[in-house]
MARGUBA-222765 format. One record per residue (C-alpha): residue number from 1; chain; x, y, z. Coordinates in steps of 0.05 Angstrom, whole numbers. Example, Ala and Ser with C-alpha at 12.3 -4.5 7.8 and 13.67 -1.06 7.14 Angstrom:
2
ATOM nuvex semar     c1     c2     c3
ATOM     1     A    246    -90    156
ATOM     2     A    273    -21    143
***
This chain:
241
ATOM nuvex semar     c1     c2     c3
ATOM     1     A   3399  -1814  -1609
ATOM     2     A   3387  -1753  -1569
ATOM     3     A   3398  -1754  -1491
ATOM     4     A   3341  -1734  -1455
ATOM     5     A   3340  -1717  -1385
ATOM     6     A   3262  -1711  -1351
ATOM     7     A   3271  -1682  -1286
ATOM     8     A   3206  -1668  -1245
ATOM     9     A   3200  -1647  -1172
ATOM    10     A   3163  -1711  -1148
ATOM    11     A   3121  -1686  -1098
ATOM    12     A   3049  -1693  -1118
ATOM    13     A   3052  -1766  -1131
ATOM    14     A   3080  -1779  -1066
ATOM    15     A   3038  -1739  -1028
ATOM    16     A   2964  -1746  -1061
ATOM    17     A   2934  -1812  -1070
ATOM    18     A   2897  -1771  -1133
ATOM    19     A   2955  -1759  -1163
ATOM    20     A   2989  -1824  -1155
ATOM    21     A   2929  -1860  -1183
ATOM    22     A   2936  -1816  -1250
ATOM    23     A   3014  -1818  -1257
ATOM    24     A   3042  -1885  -1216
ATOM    25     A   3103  -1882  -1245
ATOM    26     A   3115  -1810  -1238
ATOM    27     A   3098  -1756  -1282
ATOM    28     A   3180  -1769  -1304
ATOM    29     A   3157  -1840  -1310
ATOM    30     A   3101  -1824  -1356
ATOM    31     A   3140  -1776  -1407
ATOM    32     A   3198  -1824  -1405
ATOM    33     A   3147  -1883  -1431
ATOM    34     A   3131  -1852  -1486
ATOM    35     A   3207  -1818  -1502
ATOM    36     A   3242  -1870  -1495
ATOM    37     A   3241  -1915  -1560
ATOM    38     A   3272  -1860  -1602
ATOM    39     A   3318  -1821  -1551
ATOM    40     A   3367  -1845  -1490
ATOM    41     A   3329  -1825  -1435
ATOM    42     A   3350  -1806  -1358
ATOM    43     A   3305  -1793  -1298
ATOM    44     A   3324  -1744  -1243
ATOM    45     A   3277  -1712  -1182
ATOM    46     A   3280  -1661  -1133
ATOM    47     A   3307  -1707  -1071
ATOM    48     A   3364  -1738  -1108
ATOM    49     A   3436  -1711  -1092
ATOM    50     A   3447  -1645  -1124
ATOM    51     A   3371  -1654  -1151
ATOM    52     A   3397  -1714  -1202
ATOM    53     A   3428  -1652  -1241
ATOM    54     A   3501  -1669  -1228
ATOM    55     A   3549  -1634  -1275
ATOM    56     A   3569  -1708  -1307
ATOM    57     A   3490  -1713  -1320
ATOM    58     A   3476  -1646  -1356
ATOM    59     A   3546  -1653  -1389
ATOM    60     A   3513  -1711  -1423
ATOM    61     A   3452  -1686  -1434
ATOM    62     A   3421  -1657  -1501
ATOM    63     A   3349  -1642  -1492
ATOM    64     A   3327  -1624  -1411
ATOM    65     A   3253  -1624  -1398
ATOM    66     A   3228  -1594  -1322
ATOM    67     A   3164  -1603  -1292
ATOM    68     A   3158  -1567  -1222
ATOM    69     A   3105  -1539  -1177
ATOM    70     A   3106  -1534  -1102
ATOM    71     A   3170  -1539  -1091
ATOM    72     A   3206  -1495  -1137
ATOM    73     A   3238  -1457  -1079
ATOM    74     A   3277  -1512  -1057
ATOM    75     A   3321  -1517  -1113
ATOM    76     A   3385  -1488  -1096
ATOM    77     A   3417  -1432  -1138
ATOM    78     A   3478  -1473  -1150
ATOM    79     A   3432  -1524  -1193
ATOM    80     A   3405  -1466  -1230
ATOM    81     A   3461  -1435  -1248
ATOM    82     A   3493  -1495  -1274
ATOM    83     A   3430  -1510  -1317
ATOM    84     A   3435  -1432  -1341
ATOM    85     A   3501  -1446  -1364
ATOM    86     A   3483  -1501  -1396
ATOM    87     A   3437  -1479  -1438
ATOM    88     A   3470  -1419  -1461
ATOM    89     A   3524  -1470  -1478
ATOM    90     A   3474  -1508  -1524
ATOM    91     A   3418  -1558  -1486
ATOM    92     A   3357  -1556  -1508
ATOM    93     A   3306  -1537  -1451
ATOM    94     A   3230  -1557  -1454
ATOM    95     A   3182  -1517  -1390
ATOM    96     A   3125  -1560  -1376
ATOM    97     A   3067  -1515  -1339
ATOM    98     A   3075  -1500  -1273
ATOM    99     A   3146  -1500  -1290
ATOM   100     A   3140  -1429  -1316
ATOM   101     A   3151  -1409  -1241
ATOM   102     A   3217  -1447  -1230
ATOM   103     A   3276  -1405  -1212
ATOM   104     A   3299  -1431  -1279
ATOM   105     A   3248  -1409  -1320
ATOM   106     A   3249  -1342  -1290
ATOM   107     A   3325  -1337  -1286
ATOM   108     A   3323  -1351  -1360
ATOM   109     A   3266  -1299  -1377
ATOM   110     A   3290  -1236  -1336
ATOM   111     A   3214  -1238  -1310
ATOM   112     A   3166  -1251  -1255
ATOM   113     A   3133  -1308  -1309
ATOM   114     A   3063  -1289  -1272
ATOM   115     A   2999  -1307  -1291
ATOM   116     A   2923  -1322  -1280
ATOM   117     A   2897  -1387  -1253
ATOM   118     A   2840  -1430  -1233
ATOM   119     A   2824  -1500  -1220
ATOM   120     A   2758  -1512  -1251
ATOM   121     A   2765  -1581  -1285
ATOM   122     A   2747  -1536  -1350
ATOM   123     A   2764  -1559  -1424
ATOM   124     A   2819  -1529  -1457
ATOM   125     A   2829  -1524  -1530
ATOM   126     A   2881  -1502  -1568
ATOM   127     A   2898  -1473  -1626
ATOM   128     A   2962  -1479  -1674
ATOM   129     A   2971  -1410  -1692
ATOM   130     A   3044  -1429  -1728
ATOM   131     A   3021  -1485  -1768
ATOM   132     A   3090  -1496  -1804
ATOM   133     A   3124  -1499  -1739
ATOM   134     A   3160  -1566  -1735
ATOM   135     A   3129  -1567  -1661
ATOM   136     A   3063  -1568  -1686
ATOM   137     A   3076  -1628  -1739
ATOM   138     A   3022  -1665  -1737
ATOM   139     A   2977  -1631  -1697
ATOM   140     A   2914  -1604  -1732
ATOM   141     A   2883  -1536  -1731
ATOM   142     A   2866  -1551  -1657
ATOM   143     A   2857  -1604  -1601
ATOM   144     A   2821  -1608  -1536
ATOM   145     A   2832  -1628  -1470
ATOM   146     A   2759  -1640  -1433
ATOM   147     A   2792  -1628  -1370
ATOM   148     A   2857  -1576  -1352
ATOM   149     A   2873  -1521  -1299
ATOM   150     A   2865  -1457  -1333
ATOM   151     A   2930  -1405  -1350
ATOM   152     A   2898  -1345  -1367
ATOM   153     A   2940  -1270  -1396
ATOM   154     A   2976  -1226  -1383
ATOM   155     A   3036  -1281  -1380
ATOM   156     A   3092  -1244  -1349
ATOM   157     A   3145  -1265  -1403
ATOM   158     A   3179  -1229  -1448
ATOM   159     A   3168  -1231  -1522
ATOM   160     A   3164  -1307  -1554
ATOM   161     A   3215  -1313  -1609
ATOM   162     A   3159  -1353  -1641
ATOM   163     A   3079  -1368  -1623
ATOM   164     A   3060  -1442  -1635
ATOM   165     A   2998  -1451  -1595
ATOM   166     A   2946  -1416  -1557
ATOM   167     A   2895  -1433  -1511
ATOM   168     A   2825  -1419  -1498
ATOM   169     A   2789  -1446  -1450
ATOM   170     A   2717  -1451  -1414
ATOM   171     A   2717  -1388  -1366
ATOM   172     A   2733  -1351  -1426
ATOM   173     A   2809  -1340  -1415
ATOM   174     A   2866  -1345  -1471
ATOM   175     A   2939  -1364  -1466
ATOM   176     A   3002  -1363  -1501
ATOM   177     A   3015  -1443  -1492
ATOM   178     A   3065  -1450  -1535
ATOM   179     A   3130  -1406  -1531
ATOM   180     A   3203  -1414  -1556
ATOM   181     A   3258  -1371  -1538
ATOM   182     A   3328  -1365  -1550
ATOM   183     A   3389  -1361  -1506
ATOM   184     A   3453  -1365  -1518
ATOM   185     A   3459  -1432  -1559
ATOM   186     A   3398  -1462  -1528
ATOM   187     A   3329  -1466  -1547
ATOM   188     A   3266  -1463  -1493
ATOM   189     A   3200  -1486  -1503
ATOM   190     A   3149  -1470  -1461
ATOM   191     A   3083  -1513  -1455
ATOM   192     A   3031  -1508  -1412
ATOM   193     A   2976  -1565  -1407
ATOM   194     A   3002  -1618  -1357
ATOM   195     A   2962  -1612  -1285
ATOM   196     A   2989  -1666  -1240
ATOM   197     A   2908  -1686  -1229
ATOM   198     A   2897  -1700  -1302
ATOM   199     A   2920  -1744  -1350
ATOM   200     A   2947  -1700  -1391
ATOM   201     A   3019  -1730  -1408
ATOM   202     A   2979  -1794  -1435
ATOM   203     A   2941  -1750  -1489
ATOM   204     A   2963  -1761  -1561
ATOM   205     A   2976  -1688  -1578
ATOM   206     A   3005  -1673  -1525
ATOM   207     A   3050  -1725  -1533
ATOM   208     A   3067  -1712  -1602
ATOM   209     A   3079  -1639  -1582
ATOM   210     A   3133  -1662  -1527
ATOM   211     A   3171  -1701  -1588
ATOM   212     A   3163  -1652  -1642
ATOM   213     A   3194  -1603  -1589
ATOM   214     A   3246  -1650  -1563
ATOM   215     A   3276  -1660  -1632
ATOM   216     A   3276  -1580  -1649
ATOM   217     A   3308  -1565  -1577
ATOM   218     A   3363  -1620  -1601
ATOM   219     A   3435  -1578  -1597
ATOM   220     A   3459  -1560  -1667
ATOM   221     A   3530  -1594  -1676
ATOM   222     A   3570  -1524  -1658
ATOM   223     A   3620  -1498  -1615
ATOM   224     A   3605  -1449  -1558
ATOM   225     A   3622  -1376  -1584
ATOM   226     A   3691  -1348  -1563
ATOM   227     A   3674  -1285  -1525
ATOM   228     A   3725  -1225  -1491
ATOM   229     A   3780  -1197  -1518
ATOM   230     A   3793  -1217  -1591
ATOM   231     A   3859  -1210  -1639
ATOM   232     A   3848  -1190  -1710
ATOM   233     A   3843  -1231  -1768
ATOM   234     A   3884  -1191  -1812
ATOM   235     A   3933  -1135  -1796
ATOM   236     A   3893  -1070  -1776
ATOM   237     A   3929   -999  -1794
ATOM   238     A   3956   -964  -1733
ATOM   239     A   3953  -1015  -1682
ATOM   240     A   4012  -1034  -1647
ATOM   241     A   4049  -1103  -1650
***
Protein backbone atom coordinates (compact mmCIF):
# COMPACT_ATOMS: atom_id res chain seq x y z
CA UNK A 1 0.00 0.00 0.00
CA UNK A 2 1.21 3.42 -0.70
CA UNK A 3 1.89 5.90 2.26
CA UNK A 4 0.08 8.89 2.00
CA UNK A 5 0.69 11.89 3.90
CA UNK A 6 -2.36 14.84 3.60
CA UNK A 7 -1.05 17.78 5.15
CA UNK A 8 -3.30 20.97 5.12
CA UNK A 9 -2.81 24.27 6.90
CA UNK A 10 -5.95 24.00 9.17
CA UNK A 11 -6.96 27.33 9.46
CA UNK A 12 -10.27 27.91 7.75
CA UNK A 13 -12.08 25.23 9.63
CA UNK A 14 -11.04 26.58 12.78
CA UNK A 15 -11.67 29.98 12.20
CA UNK A 16 -15.06 30.11 10.03
CA UNK A 17 -18.12 28.43 11.27
CA UNK A 18 -18.81 28.20 7.15
CA UNK A 19 -16.14 26.30 6.66
CA UNK A 20 -16.33 24.01 9.54
CA UNK A 21 -19.95 23.17 8.68
CA UNK A 22 -18.65 21.97 5.05
CA UNK A 23 -15.43 20.08 6.17
CA UNK A 24 -15.86 19.00 10.20
CA UNK A 25 -13.28 16.82 10.08
CA UNK A 26 -10.87 18.93 8.25
CA UNK A 27 -10.30 19.28 4.73
CA UNK A 28 -7.24 16.48 5.73
CA UNK A 29 -10.05 14.66 7.34
CA UNK A 30 -12.16 14.64 4.32
CA UNK A 31 -9.43 13.46 1.66
CA UNK A 32 -8.21 10.94 4.20
CA UNK A 33 -11.97 9.36 4.25
CA UNK A 34 -12.02 8.66 1.08
CA UNK A 35 -7.92 7.52 0.73
CA UNK A 36 -7.80 5.55 3.15
CA UNK A 37 -9.21 1.98 2.27
CA UNK A 38 -6.56 1.43 -0.40
CA UNK A 39 -3.43 3.46 0.95
CA UNK A 40 -1.80 3.92 4.61
CA UNK A 41 -2.74 7.19 5.33
CA UNK A 42 -1.13 10.04 7.80
CA UNK A 43 -2.53 13.47 8.79
CA UNK A 44 -0.26 16.45 9.50
CA UNK A 45 -1.23 20.46 9.87
CA UNK A 46 0.39 23.61 10.05
CA UNK A 47 0.49 23.94 14.12
CA UNK A 48 1.98 20.55 14.74
CA UNK A 49 5.83 20.42 15.69
CA UNK A 50 7.91 21.01 12.67
CA UNK A 51 4.37 21.32 10.70
CA UNK A 52 3.74 17.30 11.23
CA UNK A 53 6.58 17.04 8.43
CA UNK A 54 9.26 15.56 10.62
CA UNK A 55 12.10 13.91 8.68
CA UNK A 56 10.93 10.24 10.21
CA UNK A 57 7.42 11.27 8.58
CA UNK A 58 8.42 12.21 4.95
CA UNK A 59 11.15 9.42 5.16
CA UNK A 60 8.11 7.20 5.23
CA UNK A 61 6.11 8.79 3.06
CA UNK A 62 5.36 7.91 -0.69
CA UNK A 63 2.73 10.11 -2.05
CA UNK A 64 2.49 13.95 -0.14
CA UNK A 65 -0.63 15.88 -0.91
CA UNK A 66 -0.69 19.95 0.45
CA UNK A 67 -3.55 22.05 0.70
CA UNK A 68 -2.62 25.70 1.97
CA UNK A 69 -4.06 29.17 1.81
CA UNK A 70 -3.63 31.92 4.31
CA UNK A 71 -1.02 30.88 5.90
CA UNK A 72 1.52 29.81 3.52
CA UNK A 73 4.03 32.30 4.89
CA UNK A 74 4.35 30.69 8.05
CA UNK A 75 5.94 27.70 6.96
CA UNK A 76 9.46 27.84 7.71
CA UNK A 77 12.15 27.31 5.00
CA UNK A 78 13.63 24.48 6.86
CA UNK A 79 10.19 22.39 6.18
CA UNK A 80 10.49 23.31 2.61
CA UNK A 81 13.62 22.46 1.95
CA UNK A 82 13.33 19.15 3.44
CA UNK A 83 10.12 18.45 1.33
CA UNK A 84 12.29 19.79 -1.89
CA UNK A 85 14.66 17.22 -1.14
CA UNK A 86 12.37 14.87 -0.85
CA UNK A 87 10.88 14.98 -3.77
CA UNK A 88 13.77 15.22 -5.94
CA UNK A 89 14.68 12.06 -4.03
CA UNK A 90 11.46 10.35 -5.31
CA UNK A 91 7.86 11.34 -3.33
CA UNK A 92 5.24 11.89 -5.17
CA UNK A 93 3.73 15.49 -4.64
CA UNK A 94 -0.02 16.36 -5.35
CA UNK A 95 -0.84 20.74 -5.12
CA UNK A 96 -4.33 21.14 -4.25
CA UNK A 97 -5.55 24.93 -5.31
CA UNK A 98 -4.59 27.51 -3.34
CA UNK A 99 -1.63 25.48 -2.77
CA UNK A 100 -0.11 26.75 -5.98
CA UNK A 101 1.10 29.78 -3.76
CA UNK A 102 2.97 27.69 -1.13
CA UNK A 103 6.63 28.35 -0.81
CA UNK A 104 6.74 24.77 -1.94
CA UNK A 105 4.98 25.01 -4.96
CA UNK A 106 6.87 27.99 -5.99
CA UNK A 107 10.24 26.73 -4.72
CA UNK A 108 9.59 23.73 -6.93
CA UNK A 109 8.47 25.82 -10.08
CA UNK A 110 11.24 28.62 -10.24
CA UNK A 111 8.02 31.01 -10.50
CA UNK A 112 5.84 33.55 -8.96
CA UNK A 113 2.74 30.66 -9.61
CA UNK A 114 0.39 33.93 -10.10
CA UNK A 115 -2.87 34.04 -11.24
CA UNK A 116 -6.45 35.50 -11.65
CA UNK A 117 -9.17 35.12 -9.08
CA UNK A 118 -12.63 35.75 -7.98
CA UNK A 119 -15.11 34.47 -5.62
CA UNK A 120 -18.32 34.38 -7.42
CA UNK A 121 -19.93 31.03 -6.36
CA UNK A 122 -19.73 30.39 -10.36
CA UNK A 123 -19.85 26.81 -11.96
CA UNK A 124 -16.81 25.40 -13.17
CA UNK A 125 -16.47 22.74 -15.73
CA UNK A 126 -13.79 20.96 -16.89
CA UNK A 127 -12.50 19.43 -19.56
CA UNK A 128 -10.09 16.28 -19.98
CA UNK A 129 -7.94 17.46 -22.66
CA UNK A 130 -5.43 14.17 -22.10
CA UNK A 131 -8.00 11.59 -22.19
CA UNK A 132 -5.47 8.63 -21.95
CA UNK A 133 -3.88 10.11 -18.99
CA UNK A 134 -4.07 7.57 -16.16
CA UNK A 135 -5.20 10.78 -14.00
CA UNK A 136 -8.12 11.24 -15.97
CA UNK A 137 -9.29 7.33 -15.73
CA UNK A 138 -12.55 7.42 -15.40
CA UNK A 139 -13.47 10.74 -15.82
CA UNK A 140 -15.52 11.57 -18.96
CA UNK A 141 -15.09 14.22 -21.55
CA UNK A 142 -15.98 16.71 -18.76
CA UNK A 143 -17.58 17.35 -15.25
CA UNK A 144 -19.01 20.23 -13.44
CA UNK A 145 -18.90 21.76 -10.31
CA UNK A 146 -22.20 24.19 -9.84
CA UNK A 147 -20.30 26.13 -7.43
CA UNK A 148 -16.10 26.92 -7.36
CA UNK A 149 -13.81 30.08 -6.90
CA UNK A 150 -12.61 30.92 -10.24
CA UNK A 151 -8.53 30.51 -11.41
CA UNK A 152 -8.39 32.32 -14.42
CA UNK A 153 -4.73 32.60 -17.10
CA UNK A 154 -2.03 33.63 -17.42
CA UNK A 155 -0.88 30.91 -14.58
CA UNK A 156 2.55 31.91 -13.73
CA UNK A 157 4.09 28.37 -14.07
CA UNK A 158 6.37 27.13 -16.22
CA UNK A 159 5.62 24.70 -18.98
CA UNK A 160 3.35 21.42 -17.77
CA UNK A 161 5.22 18.28 -18.70
CA UNK A 162 1.70 17.15 -19.52
CA UNK A 163 -2.06 18.95 -19.72
CA UNK A 164 -4.82 16.77 -18.17
CA UNK A 165 -7.57 19.16 -17.50
CA UNK A 166 -8.74 22.54 -18.13
CA UNK A 167 -11.25 24.74 -16.81
CA UNK A 168 -13.81 27.02 -17.96
CA UNK A 169 -15.91 28.64 -15.98
CA UNK A 170 -19.00 31.22 -15.77
CA UNK A 171 -17.24 34.74 -16.05
CA UNK A 172 -15.73 33.38 -19.07
CA UNK A 173 -12.17 32.56 -17.73
CA UNK A 174 -10.07 29.26 -18.62
CA UNK A 175 -7.41 27.41 -16.67
CA UNK A 176 -4.82 24.92 -16.87
CA UNK A 177 -6.34 22.68 -13.82
CA UNK A 178 -4.49 19.95 -14.29
CA UNK A 179 -0.57 20.05 -14.46
CA UNK A 180 2.23 17.42 -13.87
CA UNK A 181 5.73 18.21 -13.68
CA UNK A 182 8.86 16.55 -13.13
CA UNK A 183 11.67 16.98 -10.71
CA UNK A 184 14.26 15.13 -9.93
CA UNK A 185 12.66 11.63 -9.17
CA UNK A 186 9.40 13.09 -8.13
CA UNK A 187 6.27 13.69 -9.83
CA UNK A 188 3.85 16.97 -9.09
CA UNK A 189 0.40 17.27 -9.79
CA UNK A 190 -1.25 20.27 -9.65
CA UNK A 191 -5.13 20.54 -9.22
CA UNK A 192 -7.10 23.28 -8.72
CA UNK A 193 -10.91 22.92 -7.69
CA UNK A 194 -11.04 22.60 -3.83
CA UNK A 195 -12.37 26.11 -2.11
CA UNK A 196 -12.46 25.60 1.60
CA UNK A 197 -16.42 27.06 1.29
CA UNK A 198 -17.48 24.29 -1.02
CA UNK A 199 -17.80 20.85 -0.99
CA UNK A 200 -15.60 20.16 -3.35
CA UNK A 201 -13.40 17.21 -1.82
CA UNK A 202 -16.82 15.22 -1.44
CA UNK A 203 -17.44 15.33 -5.37
CA UNK A 204 -17.01 12.02 -7.20
CA UNK A 205 -14.63 13.29 -9.88
CA UNK A 206 -12.82 15.02 -7.96
CA UNK A 207 -12.31 12.33 -5.87
CA UNK A 208 -11.44 9.89 -8.43
CA UNK A 209 -8.96 12.50 -9.83
CA UNK A 210 -7.11 12.68 -6.25
CA UNK A 211 -6.72 8.60 -6.58
CA UNK A 212 -5.91 8.31 -10.14
CA UNK A 213 -3.16 10.97 -9.31
CA UNK A 214 -2.10 9.47 -6.02
CA UNK A 215 -1.31 6.14 -7.65
CA UNK A 216 0.73 7.88 -10.76
CA UNK A 217 2.72 10.18 -8.13
CA UNK A 218 3.58 6.63 -6.37
CA UNK A 219 7.71 6.52 -6.36
CA UNK A 220 9.01 4.07 -8.97
CA UNK A 221 11.09 1.36 -7.04
CA UNK A 222 14.67 3.19 -7.95
CA UNK A 223 17.64 4.49 -6.41
CA UNK A 224 18.42 8.19 -6.17
CA UNK A 225 20.97 9.08 -9.10
CA UNK A 226 24.72 9.22 -8.07
CA UNK A 227 25.74 12.75 -9.02
CA UNK A 228 29.60 14.67 -8.82
CA UNK A 229 32.54 13.38 -9.75
CA UNK A 230 32.40 9.97 -11.49
CA UNK A 231 35.23 7.15 -12.29
CA UNK A 232 35.07 5.47 -15.60
CA UNK A 233 33.61 2.31 -16.45
CA UNK A 234 36.26 1.12 -18.58
CA UNK A 235 39.87 2.29 -18.97
CA UNK A 236 39.93 5.72 -20.93
CA UNK A 237 43.24 6.40 -23.21
CA UNK A 238 45.46 9.00 -21.70
CA UNK A 239 44.17 9.40 -18.32
CA UNK A 240 46.34 8.88 -15.55
CA UNK A 241 46.05 6.01 -12.88
Amino acid sequence: MTNVTIWNEYRHEQRSEKVASVYPEGIHGAIASFLNEEHTVKTATLDEEEHGLTEAVLNKTDVLIWWGHIAHHEVKDEIVARVQKRVLEGMGLIILHSGHFSKIFKTLMGTSCDLKWREADEKERLWVVSPSHPIADGIDEYFELEKEEMYGEHFDIPNPDEIVFISWFQGGEVFRSGCTFHRGNGKIFYFRPGHETFPTYKDQNVQTVIKNAVKWATPTKRAYPTYGNAQPLEPVPGQSE
